[in-house]
N, C-alpha and C positions, 0 to 999 in steps of 0.2 A: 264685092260681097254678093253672096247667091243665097235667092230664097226663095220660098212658093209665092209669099207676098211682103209688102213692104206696108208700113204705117201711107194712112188712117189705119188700116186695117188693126183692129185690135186684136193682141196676142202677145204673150210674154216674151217669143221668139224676136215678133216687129218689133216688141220695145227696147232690147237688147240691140237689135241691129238698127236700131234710130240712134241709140246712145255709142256706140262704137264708130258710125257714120260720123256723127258729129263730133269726136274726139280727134279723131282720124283727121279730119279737114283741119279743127282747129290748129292742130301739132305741123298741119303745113303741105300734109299730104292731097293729092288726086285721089278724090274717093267715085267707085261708081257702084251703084248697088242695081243687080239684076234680077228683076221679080215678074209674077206674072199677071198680080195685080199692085197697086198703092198711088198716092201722090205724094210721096215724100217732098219734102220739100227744106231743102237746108242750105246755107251758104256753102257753098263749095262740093257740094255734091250733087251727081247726077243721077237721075232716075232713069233707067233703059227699063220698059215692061214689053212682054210677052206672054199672048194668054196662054198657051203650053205647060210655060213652069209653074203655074196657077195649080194648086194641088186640087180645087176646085171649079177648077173648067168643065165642064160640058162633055170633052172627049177623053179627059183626064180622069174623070168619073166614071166612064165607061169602060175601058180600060181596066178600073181600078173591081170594079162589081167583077169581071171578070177571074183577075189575077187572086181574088178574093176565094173564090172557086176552084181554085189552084188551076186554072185553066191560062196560057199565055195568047193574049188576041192576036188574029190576026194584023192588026193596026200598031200591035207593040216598037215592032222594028222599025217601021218607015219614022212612027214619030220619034223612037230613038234619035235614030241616024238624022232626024232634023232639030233635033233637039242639040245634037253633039256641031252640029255645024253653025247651029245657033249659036254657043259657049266658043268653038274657035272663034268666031269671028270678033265675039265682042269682050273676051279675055284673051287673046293672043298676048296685048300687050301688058299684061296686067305684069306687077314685080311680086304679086302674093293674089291666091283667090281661097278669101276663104266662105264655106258653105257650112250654112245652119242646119242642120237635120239632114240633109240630103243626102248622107252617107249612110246613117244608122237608122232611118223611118221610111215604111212603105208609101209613104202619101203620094210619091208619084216616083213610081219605078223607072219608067224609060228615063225618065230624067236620072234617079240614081244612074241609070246603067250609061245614059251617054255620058257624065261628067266620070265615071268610072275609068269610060275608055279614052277619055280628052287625060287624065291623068296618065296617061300610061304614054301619051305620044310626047315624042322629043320636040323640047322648047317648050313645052307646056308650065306656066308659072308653076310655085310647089304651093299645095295646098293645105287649107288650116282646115281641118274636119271638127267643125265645134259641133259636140254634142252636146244636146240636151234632153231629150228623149233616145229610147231604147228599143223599136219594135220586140227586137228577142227577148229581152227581159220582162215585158210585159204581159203577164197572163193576159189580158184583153184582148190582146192580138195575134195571140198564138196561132188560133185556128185559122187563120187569115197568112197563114206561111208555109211557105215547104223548103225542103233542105235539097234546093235545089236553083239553079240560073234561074231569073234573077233574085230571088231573095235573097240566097246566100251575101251576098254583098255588101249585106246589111249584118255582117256576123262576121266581116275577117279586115287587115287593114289591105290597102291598094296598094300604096305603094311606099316599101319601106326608108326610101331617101328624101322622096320630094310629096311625102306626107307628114304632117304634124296633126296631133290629136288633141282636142281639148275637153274635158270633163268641165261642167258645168260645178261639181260637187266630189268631194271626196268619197261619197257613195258612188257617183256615177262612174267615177275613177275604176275602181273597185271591179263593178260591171261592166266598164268595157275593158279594162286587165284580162278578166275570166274568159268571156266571151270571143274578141281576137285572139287568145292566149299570146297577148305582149306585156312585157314588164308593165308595172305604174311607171316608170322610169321615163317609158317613153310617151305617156300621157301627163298633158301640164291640167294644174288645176285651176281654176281662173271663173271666180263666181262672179255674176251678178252684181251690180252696185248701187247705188242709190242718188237720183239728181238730189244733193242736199241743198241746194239753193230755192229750189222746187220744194222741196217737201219741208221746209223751213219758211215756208213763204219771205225770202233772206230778199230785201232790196236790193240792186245794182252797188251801193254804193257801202254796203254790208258787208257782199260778197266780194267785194274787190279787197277789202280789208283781211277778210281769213284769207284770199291768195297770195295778198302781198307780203304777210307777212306769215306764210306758212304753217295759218294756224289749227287747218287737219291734225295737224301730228302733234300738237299740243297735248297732255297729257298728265294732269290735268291744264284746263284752260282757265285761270282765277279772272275775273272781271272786279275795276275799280271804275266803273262811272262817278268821277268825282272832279272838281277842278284841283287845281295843285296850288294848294294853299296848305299849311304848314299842322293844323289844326287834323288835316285829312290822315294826318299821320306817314304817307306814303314811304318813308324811307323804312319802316318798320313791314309793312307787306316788302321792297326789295330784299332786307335780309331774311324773311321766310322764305321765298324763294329761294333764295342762296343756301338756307337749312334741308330742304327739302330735295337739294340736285341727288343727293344719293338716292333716298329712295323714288323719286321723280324725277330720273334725269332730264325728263321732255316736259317738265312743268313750265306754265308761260302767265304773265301776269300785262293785261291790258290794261293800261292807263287812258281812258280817253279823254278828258277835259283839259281844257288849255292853264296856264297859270289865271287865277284871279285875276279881273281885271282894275279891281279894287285896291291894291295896296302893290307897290313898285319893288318892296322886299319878297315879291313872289315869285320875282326874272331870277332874284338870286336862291331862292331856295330850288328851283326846278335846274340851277345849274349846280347846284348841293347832289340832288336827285340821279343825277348823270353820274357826275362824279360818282356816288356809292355805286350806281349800276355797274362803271366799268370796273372800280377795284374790287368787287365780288365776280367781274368775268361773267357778266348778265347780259351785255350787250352786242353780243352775236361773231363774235372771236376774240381770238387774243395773238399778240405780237404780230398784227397786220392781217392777219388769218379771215379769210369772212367765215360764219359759222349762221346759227342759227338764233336770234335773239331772245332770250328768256324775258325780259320787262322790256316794253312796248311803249312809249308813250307817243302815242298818235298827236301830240301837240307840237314834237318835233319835225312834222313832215306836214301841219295846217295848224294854225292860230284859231281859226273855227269852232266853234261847236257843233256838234253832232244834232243835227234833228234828231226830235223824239223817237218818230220810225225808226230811224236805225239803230239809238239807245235799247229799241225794242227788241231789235232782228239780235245786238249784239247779247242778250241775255238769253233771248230762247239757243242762240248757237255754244253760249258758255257753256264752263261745268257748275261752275261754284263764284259766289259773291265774295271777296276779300274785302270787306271794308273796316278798317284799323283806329277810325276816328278817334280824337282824344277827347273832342268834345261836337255837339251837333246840339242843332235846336229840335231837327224833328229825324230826318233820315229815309226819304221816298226811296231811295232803293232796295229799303228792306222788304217795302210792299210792293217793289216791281218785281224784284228776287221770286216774291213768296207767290205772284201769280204766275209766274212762268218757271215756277218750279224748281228753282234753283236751290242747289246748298247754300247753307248762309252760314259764312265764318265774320265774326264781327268783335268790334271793342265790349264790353262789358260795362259800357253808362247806360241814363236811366232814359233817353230817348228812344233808343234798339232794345231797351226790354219791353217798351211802352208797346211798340211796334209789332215785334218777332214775340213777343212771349216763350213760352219755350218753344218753340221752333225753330231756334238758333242756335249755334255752337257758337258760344259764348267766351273770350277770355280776357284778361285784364291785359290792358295795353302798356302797364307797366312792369310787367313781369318780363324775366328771362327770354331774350328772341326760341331759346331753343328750346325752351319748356313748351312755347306756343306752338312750333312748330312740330312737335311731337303729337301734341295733341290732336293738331289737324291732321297729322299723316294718320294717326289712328284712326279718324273717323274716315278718313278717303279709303281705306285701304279694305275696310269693311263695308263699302257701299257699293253697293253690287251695281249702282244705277249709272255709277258715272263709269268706272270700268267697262261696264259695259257700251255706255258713248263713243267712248275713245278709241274700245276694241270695235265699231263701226264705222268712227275715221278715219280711224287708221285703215282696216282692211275691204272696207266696202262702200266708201266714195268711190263713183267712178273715176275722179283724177289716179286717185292712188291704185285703183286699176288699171285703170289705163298707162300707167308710169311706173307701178312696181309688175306689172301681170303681160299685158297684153302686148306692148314694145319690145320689151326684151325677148318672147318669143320671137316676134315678128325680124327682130334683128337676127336673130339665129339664121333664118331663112332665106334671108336676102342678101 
């Protein structure tokens, strides 16, 4: 990976190439990132700097006042040509080299123009041109260009077998289409994503829970923090799920507490619980098939209970409370639900009216599975809040970029 600078350095650019860095190494790869300033620092990946590619150096600066002028320095070339033998030496062996900006932004020309001509020499890995700014398209920078070596370079592609384009944005797509005058076809589009572990403040042991069991793409994700006792109703949330695969077919329902450990008729009803799971075809395939597991109960993989922390972490990452109880004395998940903002789909006694007041989506636990189910799909379907969740874990975690985006081009190429 090639850039002006690498993290600490703050910049939307570094933080993009810290999260690609580290996806990269995870998935098993040799990562090296070459910049001209940073101290990255990440397992499995290496830091090469050189002040040169520094868009902010000192002679890079000077240089730049100049070209700014439309005037080419005398000094352009030499640091070109050392720039370019820089890039052979320490991408020769690379199987992909891809560069953040350096194709489509003036910030340091000789650099665009050696990496320009390092693409054009044979055995030279093929390159990923990820854009995310535009000098051409930016009025701001207009007057700071001519249609001429070297700006031009920043306005057409290099080379058309052992270059790949990436837009940052369906807009940016759009402008570099125009701009190179090449298909969208031939530009991938591949946004930005979000560390949701990080911005969830999700504990290690949280996070390993949405991995293992694939709960990104959950859609919606119901939460029952509850133990498995009989009272909990849980066989009543398995066949909502099971009502709701048409219009949800990626609906996922967690279970996290283990059977009671109070009464010995709770080994059998949690094997009652299985049982309905696989004959509604909840349990993650059918006829030997692995698939994807729609009801969850995290007591079949630990006897444990869940500290509160991650009861915690597991609410703010859900979409919505499922809790179906037939009877409760008080119901604390209503008020954990309702601080972390959760939907609340609940039974219809007088403890969760006590609780939720109307703030609940209410229904009687003895009515029709599919009357209930109906209901809830209406209210999921008109909430803009949870669609919209899902349409960001699904598209804009970076695993799911990194896994539906950024590999598969990267496989093209190699």
């Amino acid at each position: 990976m090639l850039h002006y600078s690498a993290p600490p350095v703050v910049g939307g650019v570094e933080q993009v190439m810290q999260e690609h860095a580290r996806l990269f190494a995870q998935d098993g790869h040799a990562v090296t990132v070459i910049a001209g300033k940073g101290a990255l620092d990440l397992d499995g990946v290496r830091l090469v700097l050189h002040a040169p590619l520094d868009s902010s150096s000192p002679e890079i600066l000077a240089v730049k006042k100049k070209l700014d002028q439309g005037l080419i320095p005398s000094s352009f070339l030499k640091i070109k040509d050392d720039l370019l033998a820089y890039i052979r030496e320490k991408a020769a062996d690379a199987d992909v080299l891809i560069a953040h900006n350096i194709c489509s932004l003036h910030k340091n020309l000789p650099l665009t123009a050696a990496l320009y001509e390092f693409v054009q020499e044979e055995g030279a890995p093929p390159l990923v041109a990820w854009h995310h700014d535009l000098a051409w398209t930016n009025n701001q920078y207009r007057k700071e260009l001519k249609n001429e070596w070297p700006w031009d370079l920043l306005k057409k592609p290099w080379h058309e077998r052992k270059q790949a384009h990436v837009a940052v944005s369906a807009m940016r797509q759009g402008e570099i289409s125009q701009l190179f005058g090449i298909p969208k076809s031939r530009i991938a589009v591949i946004p930005s994503g979000m560390d949701w572990v990080r911005f969830l403040s999700l504990g290690e042991q949280a996070a390993r829970i949405v991995r293992q069991f694939n709960l990104l793409n959950a859609e919606p994700l119901f939460l029952l923090p509850a133990r498995i006792t009989r009272r909990k109703n849980i066989e009543l949330a398995i066949r909502l799920i099971a009502l709701m695969k048409k219009d949800f077919p990626a609906a996922a329902l967690l279970v996290t507490g283990p059977p009671g450990p109070h009464n010995p008729n709770n080994r059998s009803y949690f094997g009652e619980l299985l049982a309905l799971r696989d004959e509604l075809d909840l349990g993650g395939g059918s006829q030997g098939k692995p698939g994807q597991p729609r009801v969850i109960f995290l007591a079949e993989h630990s006897e444990n209970f869940l500290p509160d922390d991650v009861i915690a972490d597991l609410f703010r990452f859900s979409d919505a409370l499922l809790f179906p109880s037939s009877q409760e004395g008080f119901g604390i998940p209503i008020l954990e639900a309702g601080l972390t903002g959760l939907l609340i789909f609940c039974s219809d006694i007088p403890p969760f009216r006590e609780t939720a007041g109307k703030q609940a989506v209410f229904f009687d636990y003895r009515a029709r599975p599919d009357e209930i189910a109906e209901k809830i799909i209406k209210v999921i379907k008109k909430d803009t809040r949870i669609a919209l969740k899902s349409h960001v874990k699904r598209n804009f975690t970076w695993e799911n970029v990194f896994d539906n985006k950024i590999m598969p081009l990267i496989q093209q190429l190699i």
